[in-house]
C-alpha positions in Angstrom: 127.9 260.2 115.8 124.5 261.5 116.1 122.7 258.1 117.4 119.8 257.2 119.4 120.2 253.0 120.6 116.8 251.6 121.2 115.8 249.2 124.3 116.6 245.2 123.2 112.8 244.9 122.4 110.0 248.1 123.3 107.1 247.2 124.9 104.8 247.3 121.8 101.8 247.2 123.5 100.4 243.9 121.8 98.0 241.7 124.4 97.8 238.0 123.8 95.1 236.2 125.0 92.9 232.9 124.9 89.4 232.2 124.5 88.3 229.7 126.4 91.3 228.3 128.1 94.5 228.0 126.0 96.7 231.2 126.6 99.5 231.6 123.9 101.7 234.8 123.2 105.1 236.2 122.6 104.9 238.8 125.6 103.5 236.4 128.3 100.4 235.2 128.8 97.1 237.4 129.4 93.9 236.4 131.1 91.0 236.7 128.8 89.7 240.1 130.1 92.6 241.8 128.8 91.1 241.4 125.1 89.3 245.2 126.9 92.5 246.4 126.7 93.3 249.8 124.8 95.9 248.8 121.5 96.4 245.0 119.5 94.8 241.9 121.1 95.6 238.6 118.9 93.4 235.9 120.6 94.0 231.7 120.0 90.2 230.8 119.3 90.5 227.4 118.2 88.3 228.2 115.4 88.2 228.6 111.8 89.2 229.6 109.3 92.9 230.6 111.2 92.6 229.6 114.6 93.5 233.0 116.1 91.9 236.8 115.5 93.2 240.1 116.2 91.1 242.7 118.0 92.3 246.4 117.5 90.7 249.3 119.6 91.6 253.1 119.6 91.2 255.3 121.5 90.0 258.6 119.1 89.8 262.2 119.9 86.7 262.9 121.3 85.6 265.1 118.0 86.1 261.9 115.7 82.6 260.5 114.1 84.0 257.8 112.6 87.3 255.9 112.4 88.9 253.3 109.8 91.5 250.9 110.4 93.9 250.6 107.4 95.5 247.6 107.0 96.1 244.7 104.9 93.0 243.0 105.1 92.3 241.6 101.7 93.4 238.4 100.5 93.0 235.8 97.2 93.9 232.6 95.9 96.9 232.8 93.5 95.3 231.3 90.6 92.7 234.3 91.3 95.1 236.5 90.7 95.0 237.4 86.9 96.2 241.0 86.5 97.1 244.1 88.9 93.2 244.8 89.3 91.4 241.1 89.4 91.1 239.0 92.4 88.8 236.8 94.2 89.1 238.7 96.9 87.9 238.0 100.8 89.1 239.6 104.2 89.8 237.3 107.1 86.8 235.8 108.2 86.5 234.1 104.5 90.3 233.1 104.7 91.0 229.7 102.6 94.0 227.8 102.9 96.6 228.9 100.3 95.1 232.6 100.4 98.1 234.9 99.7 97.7 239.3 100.2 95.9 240.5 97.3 94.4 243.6 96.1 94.3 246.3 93.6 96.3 248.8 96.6 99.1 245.6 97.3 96.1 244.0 99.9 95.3 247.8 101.9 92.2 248.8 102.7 89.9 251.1 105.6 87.8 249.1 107.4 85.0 250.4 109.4 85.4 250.5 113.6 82.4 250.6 115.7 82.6 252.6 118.7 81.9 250.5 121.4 80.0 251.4 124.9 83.3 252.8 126.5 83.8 255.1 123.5 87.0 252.8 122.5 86.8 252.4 118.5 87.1 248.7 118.1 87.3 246.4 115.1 87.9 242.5 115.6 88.9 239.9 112.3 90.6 236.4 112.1 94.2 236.9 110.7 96.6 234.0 109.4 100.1 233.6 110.6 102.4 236.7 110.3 103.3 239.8 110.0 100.6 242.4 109.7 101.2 246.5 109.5 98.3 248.9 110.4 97.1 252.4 111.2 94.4 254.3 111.8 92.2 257.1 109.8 89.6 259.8 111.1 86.4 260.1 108.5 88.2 258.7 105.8 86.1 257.9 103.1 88.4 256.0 100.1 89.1 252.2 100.1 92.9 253.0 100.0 93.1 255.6 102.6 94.1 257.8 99.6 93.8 261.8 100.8 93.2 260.3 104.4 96.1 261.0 107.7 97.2 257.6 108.9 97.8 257.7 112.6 99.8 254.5 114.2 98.3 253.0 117.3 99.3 255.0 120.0 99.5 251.9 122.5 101.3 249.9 120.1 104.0 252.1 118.5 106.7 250.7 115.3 109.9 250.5 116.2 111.2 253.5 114.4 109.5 256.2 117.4 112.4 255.0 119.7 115.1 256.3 117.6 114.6 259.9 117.7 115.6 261.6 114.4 114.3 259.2 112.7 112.2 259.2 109.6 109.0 258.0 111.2 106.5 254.9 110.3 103.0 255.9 110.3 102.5 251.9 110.3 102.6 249.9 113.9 102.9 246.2 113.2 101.3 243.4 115.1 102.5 239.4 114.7 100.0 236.3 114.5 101.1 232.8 115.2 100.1 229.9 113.6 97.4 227.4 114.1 98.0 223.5 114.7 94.7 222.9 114.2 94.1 225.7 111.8 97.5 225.7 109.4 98.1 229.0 107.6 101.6 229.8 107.3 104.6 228.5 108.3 105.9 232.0 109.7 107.7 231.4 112.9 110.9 233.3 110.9 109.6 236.9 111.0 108.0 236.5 114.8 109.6 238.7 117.3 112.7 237.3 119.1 113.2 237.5 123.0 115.3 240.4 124.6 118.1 238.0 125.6 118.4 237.3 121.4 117.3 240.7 120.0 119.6 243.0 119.5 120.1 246.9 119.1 119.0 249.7 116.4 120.8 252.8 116.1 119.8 256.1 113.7 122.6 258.5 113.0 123.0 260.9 110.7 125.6 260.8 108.2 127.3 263.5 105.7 126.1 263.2 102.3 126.9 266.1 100.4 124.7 267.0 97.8 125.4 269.3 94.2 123.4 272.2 95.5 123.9 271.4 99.5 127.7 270.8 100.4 126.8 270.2 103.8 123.8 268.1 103.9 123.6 265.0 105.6 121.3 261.5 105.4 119.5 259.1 107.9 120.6 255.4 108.1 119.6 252.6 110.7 122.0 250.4 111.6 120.9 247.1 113.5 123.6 245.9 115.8 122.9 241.8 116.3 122.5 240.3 119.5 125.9 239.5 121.3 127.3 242.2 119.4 131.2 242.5 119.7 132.7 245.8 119.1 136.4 243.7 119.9 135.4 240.8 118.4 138.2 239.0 116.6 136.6 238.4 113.4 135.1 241.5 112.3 131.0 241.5 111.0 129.3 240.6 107.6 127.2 243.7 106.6 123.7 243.5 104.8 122.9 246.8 103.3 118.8 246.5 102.7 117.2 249.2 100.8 113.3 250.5 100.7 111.0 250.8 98.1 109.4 253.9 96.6 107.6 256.2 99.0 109.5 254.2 101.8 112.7 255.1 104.0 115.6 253.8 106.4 113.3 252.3 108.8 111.2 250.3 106.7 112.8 247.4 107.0 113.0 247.1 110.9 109.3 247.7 111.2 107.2 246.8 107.9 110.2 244.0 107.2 110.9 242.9 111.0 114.4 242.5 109.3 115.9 242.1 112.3 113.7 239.4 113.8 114.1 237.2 110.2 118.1 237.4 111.2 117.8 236.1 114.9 115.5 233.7 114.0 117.7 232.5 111.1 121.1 232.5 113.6 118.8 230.8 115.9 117.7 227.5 114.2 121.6 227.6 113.6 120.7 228.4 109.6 122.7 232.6 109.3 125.8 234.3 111.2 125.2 236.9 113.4 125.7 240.2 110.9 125.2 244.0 111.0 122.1 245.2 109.0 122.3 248.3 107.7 119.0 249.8 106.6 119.8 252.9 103.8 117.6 255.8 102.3 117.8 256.8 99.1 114.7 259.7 98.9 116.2 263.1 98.1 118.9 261.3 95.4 118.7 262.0 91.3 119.4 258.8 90.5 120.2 255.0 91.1 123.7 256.0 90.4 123.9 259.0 92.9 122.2 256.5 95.1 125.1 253.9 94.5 127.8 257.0 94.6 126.0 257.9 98.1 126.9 253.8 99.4 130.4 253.9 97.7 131.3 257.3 99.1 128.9 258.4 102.3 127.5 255.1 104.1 130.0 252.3 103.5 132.7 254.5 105.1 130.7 255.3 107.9 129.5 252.5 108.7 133.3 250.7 108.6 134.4 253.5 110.5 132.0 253.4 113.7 130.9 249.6 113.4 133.2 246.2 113.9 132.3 245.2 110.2 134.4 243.7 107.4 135.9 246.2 104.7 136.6 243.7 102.2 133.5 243.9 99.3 133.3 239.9 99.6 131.9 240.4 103.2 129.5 242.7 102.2 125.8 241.8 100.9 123.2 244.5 99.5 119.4 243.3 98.8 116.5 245.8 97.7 112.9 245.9 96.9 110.9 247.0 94.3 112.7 251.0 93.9 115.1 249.6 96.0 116.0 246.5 93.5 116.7 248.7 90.4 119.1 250.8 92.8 120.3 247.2 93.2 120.6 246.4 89.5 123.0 249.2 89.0 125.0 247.8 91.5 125.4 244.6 90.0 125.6 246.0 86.5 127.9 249.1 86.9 129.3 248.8 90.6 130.0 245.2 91.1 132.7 245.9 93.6 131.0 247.3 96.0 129.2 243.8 97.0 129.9 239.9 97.7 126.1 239.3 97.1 123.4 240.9 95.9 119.0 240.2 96.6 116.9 241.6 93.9 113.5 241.6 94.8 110.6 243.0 93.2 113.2 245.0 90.7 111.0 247.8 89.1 112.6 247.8 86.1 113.0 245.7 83.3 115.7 243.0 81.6 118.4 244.8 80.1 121.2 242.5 78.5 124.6 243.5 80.0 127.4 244.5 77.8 130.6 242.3 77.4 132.2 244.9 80.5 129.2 244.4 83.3 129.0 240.6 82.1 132.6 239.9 82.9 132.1 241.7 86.2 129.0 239.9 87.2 130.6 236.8 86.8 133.2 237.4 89.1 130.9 238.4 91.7 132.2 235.6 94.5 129.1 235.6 96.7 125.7 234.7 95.2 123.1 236.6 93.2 119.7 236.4 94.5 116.4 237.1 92.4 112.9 237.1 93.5 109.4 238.1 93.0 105.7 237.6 93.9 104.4 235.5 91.0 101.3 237.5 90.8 103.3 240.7 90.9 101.8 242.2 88.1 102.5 245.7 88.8 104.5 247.5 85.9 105.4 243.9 84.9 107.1 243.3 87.6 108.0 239.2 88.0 107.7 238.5 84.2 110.9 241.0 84.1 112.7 239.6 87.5 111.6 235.7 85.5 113.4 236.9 82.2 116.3 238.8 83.9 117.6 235.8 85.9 117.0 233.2 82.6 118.8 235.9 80.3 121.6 236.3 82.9 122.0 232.5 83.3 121.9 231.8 79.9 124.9 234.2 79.7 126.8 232.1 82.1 126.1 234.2 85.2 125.0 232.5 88.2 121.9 233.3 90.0 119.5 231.8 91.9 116.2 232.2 91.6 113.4 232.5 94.4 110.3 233.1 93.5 106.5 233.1 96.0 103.2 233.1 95.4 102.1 237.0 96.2 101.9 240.2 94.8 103.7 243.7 95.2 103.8 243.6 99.5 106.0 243.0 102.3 104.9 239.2 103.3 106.9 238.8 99.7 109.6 240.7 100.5 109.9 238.9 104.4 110.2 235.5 102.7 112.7 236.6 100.3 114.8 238.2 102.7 114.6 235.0 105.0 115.3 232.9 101.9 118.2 235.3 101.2 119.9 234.9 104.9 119.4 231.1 105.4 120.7 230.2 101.9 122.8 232.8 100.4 124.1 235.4 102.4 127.5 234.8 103.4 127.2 231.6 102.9 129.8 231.0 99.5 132.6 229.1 99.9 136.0 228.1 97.6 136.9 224.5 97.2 140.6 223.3 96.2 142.1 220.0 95.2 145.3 218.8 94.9 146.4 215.9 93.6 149.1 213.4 95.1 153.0 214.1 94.0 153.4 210.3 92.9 150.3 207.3 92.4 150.9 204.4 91.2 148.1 201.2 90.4 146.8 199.3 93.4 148.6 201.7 96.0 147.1 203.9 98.2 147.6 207.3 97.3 146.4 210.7 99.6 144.1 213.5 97.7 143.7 216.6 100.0 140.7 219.1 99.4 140.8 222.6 101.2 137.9 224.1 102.0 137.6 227.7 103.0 134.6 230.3 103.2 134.7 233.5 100.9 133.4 235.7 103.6 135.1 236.1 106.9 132.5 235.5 109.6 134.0 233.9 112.3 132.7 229.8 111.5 134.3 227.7 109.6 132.9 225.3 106.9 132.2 221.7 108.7 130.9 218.5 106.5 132.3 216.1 104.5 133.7 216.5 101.0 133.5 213.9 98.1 136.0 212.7 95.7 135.5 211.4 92.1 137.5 209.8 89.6 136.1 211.0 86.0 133.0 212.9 86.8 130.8 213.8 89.2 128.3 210.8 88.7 127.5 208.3 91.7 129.7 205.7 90.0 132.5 207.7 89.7 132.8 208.8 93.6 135.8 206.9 95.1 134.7 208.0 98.6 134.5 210.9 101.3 136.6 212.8 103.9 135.4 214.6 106.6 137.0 218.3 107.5 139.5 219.0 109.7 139.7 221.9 111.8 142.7 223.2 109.6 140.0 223.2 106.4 141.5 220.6 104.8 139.8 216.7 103.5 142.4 213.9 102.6 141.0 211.0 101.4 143.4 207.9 100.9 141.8 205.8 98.1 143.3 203.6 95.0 143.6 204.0 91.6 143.3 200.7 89.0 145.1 201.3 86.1 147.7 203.9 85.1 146.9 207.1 83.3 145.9 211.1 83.3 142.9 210.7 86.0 140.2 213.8 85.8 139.4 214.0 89.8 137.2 216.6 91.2 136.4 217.5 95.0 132.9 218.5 96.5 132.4 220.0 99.4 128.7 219.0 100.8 128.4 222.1 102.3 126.5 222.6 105.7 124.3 224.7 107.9 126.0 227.1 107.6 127.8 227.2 104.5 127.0 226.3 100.9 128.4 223.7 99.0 130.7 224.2 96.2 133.0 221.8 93.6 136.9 222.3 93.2 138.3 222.8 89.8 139.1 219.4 88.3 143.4 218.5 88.3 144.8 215.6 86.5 146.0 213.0 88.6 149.1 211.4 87.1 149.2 207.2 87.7 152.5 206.2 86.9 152.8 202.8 85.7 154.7 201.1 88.1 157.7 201.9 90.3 160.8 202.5 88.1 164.6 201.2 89.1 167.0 202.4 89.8 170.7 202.4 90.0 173.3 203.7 92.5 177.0 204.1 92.0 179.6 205.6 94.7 183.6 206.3 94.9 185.6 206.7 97.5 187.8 209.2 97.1 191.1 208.7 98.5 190.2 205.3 98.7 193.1 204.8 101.3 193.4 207.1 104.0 195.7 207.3 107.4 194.0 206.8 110.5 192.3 209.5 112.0 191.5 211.4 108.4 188.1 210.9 106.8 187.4 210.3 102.7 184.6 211.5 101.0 182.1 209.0 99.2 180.2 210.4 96.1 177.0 209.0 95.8 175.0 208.7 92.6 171.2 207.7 92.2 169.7 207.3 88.8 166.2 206.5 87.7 165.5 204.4 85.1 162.6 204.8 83.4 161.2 208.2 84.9 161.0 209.2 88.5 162.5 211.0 90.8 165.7 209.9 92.8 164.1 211.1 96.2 164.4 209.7 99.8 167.5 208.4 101.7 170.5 206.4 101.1 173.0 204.7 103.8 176.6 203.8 103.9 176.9 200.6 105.4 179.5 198.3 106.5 178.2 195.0 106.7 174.9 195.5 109.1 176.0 198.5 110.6 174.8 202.1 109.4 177.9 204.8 109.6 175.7 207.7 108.5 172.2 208.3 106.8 172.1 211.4 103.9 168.7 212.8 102.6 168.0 213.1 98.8 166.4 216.0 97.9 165.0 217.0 94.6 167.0 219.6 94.0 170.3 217.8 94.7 169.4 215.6 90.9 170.3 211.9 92.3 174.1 213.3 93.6 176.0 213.9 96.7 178.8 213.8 97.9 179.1 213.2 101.7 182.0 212.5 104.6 182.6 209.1 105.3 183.1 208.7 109.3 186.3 207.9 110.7 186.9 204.1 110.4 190.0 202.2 112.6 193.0 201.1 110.9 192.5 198.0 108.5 190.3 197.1 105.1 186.6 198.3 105.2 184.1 197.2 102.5 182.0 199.7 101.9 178.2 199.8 100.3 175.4 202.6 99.9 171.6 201.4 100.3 169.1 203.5 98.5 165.7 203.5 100.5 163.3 203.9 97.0 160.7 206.3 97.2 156.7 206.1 95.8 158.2 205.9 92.6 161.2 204.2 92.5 162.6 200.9 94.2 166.0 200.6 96.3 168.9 199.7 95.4 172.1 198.6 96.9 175.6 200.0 95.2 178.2 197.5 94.3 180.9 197.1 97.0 183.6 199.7 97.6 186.9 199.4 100.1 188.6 201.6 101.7 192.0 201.1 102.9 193.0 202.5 106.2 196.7 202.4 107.4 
């Protein structure tokens, strides 16, 4: 396997420091003077508009005039946001709360850097919470950086240059809390994690033959999570995340911190720890050679150097924008591959399935997960992801919609993805009822639920699970049983009257897993306990001493029922043997009646009664030994 691993976390050359007095930072805390340092500074001012600014100086070649920093800079209100091309748009020193990315180029734009007295290019703006990629240009001269070289920040390298082999990021990335005092965003999901919960990222090159190149091969990224197991027990969920256009295999753990979202999420207790597997599709004819390339080239590799699942139902694909129509054709035409699927920012638009994809999307055990920037407006963009998931609901296909304020850019695709892993991913689970053998009115009577989880992670679902009578309504609920270890909820209730019962199990779901509702069984109330009738013979009914007779025992229910349970032969008080009465033996046996001294014995059988029938005691019987 040609594989580079990186370091848990690379120093990324980001400062963090405090004006004033307050220090606050993910890599330790900095005195003020190091805001001179070469590479990202993000700085808690206590001011507005976000409470915190980032400061990014660059060292240029000494022939550079001029340099740009290209970035996402520009934001907008939503309701500004009327079309691809019109905005109210601001950089950060205008920031107003509720201000999403926005911007005819998905938010990018050069920025002029002065050169400051130390010949260090510098250029200084507030920023709200999150996630924010960057570069740098040399006399670049378009808004866009269009025509321009984009160099990444030398002191502050992405992620992808440790993993030599690599398709390269020209982007670094740099992380922004958020303000108490100066609320942006509530993005404490994408920030990075510490070493001791980070874990690894591999690149390796895979064989992916290729019509006119039998030997070529592809790059994927595979993220190993922290604690990684290679012997663990219970082998890994996969994600399989795919770029967008113009984008490749390492997108998503630089632009997308996909692995931080994930820690984060396992953190707060909210995902299972899974293997991320980052593809690239460039160089493929096709969303179906791309889905041929998973089926045939990655999957397989993957499962075969990796401690993942092989079964479909533990596996989850999401894409973005390119990357979601590769993910449509999955769904529509290769709906085994997957347990669950994201579709983000699909570039494409709402084709009704035929009668064949419908009937495979609905058996699609995990969950379906759509999702767009609501000012996405690019090629129509979230009024087809809108109209996709309502045509495929209205066709009885379950999906779940999650849809943010924001256009075509990664702080969309970041929420979706955390969205995705805290509420979907893995996450399914099968509920099962069964109803008691026997109820009758006014007597308590055991219902047992089982609860398992579609996708093998190594957890088990834990909560409660809730019983009705009739319907899921409040009124109907006869009550709740919490989970055992074994999976399974019994609930002992009553039932009022007798009669064909509807009842229906939830499970509540938890942290960890989703909810779900058992199919609904018909409990049977009988009406009462029926009677029943026993009969015996002794055959011989004398015997010499020392031989035994045989007693044939017959148990009849009157009035339906089953002539279950037990039944004694009894002399007097005393018990000479106890027989079990199976289903199967149809209310007969015949049994050996124990050696008895010389003399006249009178003999009776005593039927227990089960939950449907009463006992009974036989008429006497004697048995004459000489």
């Amino acid at each position: 396997m040609d594989s580079q691993i990186t370091r848990r976390r690379r120093a990324t050359g980001v400062t963090f420091a405090a004006a004033v007095s307050v220090v606050v930072g993910l890599l330790g805390a900095a005195p003020a003077s190091a805001v001179e340092a070469v590479g990202p500074t993000v700085t808690y001012t206590g001011d507005g508009p976000t409470g915190y600014s980032a400061t990014f100086r660059y060292d240029a070649p000494d022939d550079v005039t001029s340099v740009q920093v290209y970035g996402e800079w520009l934001f907008s209100k939503p309701s500004s946001i009327v079309s691809q091309t019109t905005a109210d748009l601001r950089t950060g020193k205008d920031w107003q709360p509720g201000d999403v990315l926005a911007g005819y180029s998905n938010a990018w734009r050069t920025i002029e850097m002065t050169k400051d007295t130390d010949g260090i290019w510098t250029y200084t703006t507030p920023l709200p919470s999150g996630t924010f990629s960057y570069s740098f240009t040399h006399g670049c001269t378009t808004p866009n950086a269009s025509g321009c070289t984009k160099y990444p920040d030398p002191e502050n390298l992405p992620l992808s240059a440790d993993l030599p082999g690599a398709t390269q990021q020209t982007l670094s990335q740099v992380y922004v809390p958020q303000s108490s005092k100066f609320p942006t965003y509530d993005n404490d999901y994408q920030a990075p994690t510490s070493p001791a919960r980070t874990g690894m990222l591999v690149n390796s090159s895979y064989a992916s033959p290729l019509p006119t190149d039998a030997a070529a091969t592809r790059r994927v990224t595979v993220y190993l999570p922290a604690g990684y197991d290679k012997n663990r027990a219970a082998a890994y969920p996969t994600l399989y995340l795919s770029h967008g256009g113009g984008g490749n295999e390492t997108d998503w753990a630089t632009q997308g911190v996909a692995q931080y979202i994930l820690e984060n999420a396992v953190k707060d207790g909210e995902a299972q720890p899974a293997v991320l597997v980052m593809t690239n599709f460039n160089g493929l004819s096709g969303n179906q050679a791309y889905a041929n390339d998973l089926r045939n080239n990655v999957i397989p590799f993957v499962e075969a150097g990796y401690n993942v699942s092989k079964k479909s139902d533990d596996r989850a694909f999401a894409g973005l924008s390119a990357g979601g129509a590769r993910g449509l054709t999955l769904l529509y035409d290769n709906t085994d591959l997957f347990g669950y699927y994201g579709l983000w920012s699909s570039a494409a638009a709402y084709t009704a399935p035929t009668a064949e994809q419908l009937q495979r999307m609905k058996s699609v055990k995990g969950s379906i997960h759509s999702g767009a920037g609501k000012q996405d407006f690019l090629i129509d963009i979230n009024a087809s992801s809108i109209a996709r998931a309502n045509g495929l609901r209205a066709l009885g296909v379950d999906v779940t919609s999650f849809d943010v304020d924001g256009i075509h850019s990664w702080d969309v695709w970041r929420q979706l993805l955390d969205n995705f892993v805290r509420t979907s991913a893995f996450k399914t689970t099968d509920t099962s009822i069964v109803p008691a053998a026997v109820a009758t009115p006014g007597r308590l009577t055991s219902l047992v639920a089982s609860v398992s989880a579609v996708t093998t992670t190594g957890a088990t679902p834990t909560g409660r699970v809730a019983f009705y009578a009739g319907g899921t309504a409040e009124s109907n609920r006869l009550g709740s049983a919490a989970l055992g270890v074994d999976g399974r909820a019994t609930l002992s209730t009553t039932f009022a009257s007798a009669g064909s019962v509807p009842v229906v199990a939830v499970y509540e779901g938890d942290d960890l897993f989703e909810g779900s509702t058992a199919p609904q069984v018909t409990q049977v109330v009988s009406a009462g306990l029926g009677s029943a009738s026993v009969s015996f013979k002794i055959s011989p009914s004398s015997v010499k001493v020392g031989r035994n007779a045989k007693a044939t025992v017959v148990v009849s229910a009157r009035g339906g029922g089953s002539p279950t349970g037990t039944f004694a032969i009894k002399k007097g008080s005393k018990t000479l043997k106890t027989v079990t009465l199976r289903a199967g033996d149809k209310g007969r046996r015949t049994v050996t009646v124990p050696k008895l001294p010389k003399g006249k014995h009178t003999l009776v059988v005593v039927y227990s009664g089960n939950d449907t029938l009463k006992g009974k005691t036989s008429t006497k019987r004697v048995l004459r030994v000489r």
